[in-house]
C-alpha positions in Angstrom: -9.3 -0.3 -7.6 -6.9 2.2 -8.2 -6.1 2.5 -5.0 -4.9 -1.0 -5.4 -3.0 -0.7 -8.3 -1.3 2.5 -6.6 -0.2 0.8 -3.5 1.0 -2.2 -5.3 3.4 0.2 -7.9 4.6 2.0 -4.7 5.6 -1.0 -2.7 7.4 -2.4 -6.1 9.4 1.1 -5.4 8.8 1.5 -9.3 10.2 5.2 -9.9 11.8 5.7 -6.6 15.4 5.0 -5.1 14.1 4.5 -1.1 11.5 2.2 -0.3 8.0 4.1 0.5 7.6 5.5 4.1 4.5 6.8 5.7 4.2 9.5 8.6 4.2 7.1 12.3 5.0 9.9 14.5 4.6 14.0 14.6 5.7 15.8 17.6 4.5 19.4 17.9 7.0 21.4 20.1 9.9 21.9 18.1 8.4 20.1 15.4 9.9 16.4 14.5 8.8 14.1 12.2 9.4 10.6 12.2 8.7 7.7 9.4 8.5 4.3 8.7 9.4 2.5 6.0 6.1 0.9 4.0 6.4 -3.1 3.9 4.3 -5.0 1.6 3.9 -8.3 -0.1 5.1 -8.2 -3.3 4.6 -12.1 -4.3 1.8 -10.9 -6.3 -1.5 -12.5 -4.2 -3.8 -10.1 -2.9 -4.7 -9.6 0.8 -7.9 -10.2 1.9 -8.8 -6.1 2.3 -8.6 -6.5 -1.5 -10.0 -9.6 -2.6 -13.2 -8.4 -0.6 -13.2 -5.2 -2.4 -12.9 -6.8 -5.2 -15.9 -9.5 -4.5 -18.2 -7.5 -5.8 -17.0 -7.5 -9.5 -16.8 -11.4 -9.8 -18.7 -13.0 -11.9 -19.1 -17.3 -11.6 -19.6 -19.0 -15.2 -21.9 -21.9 -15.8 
């Protein structure tokens, strides 16, 4: 779950000027890096990969 809320404050870019990237490409021989810039939904629904992590904690009423 706190992965969750983690990812979710990141993609907001709360606290940073750049968008988020992640690591897409490492070469070895004369070492070069190469990044890609983090897109996620921000409308506020979860994706499925959370709302079946979260399953487990739901409770139905009567």
């Amino acid at each position: 779950m706190a992965d969750m809320v983690v990812n979710r404050y990141r993609a907001r870019g709360y606290g940073q000027e750049a968008a988020p990237k992640t690591l897409s490409g490492l070469k070895e021989g004369d070492v070069s890096f190469t990044y890609k810039t983090v897109q996620y939904d921000t409308a506020g629904e979860l994706t499925d990969a959370e709302k079946k992590a979260l399953s487990q904690y739901r409770k139905l009423w009567p």
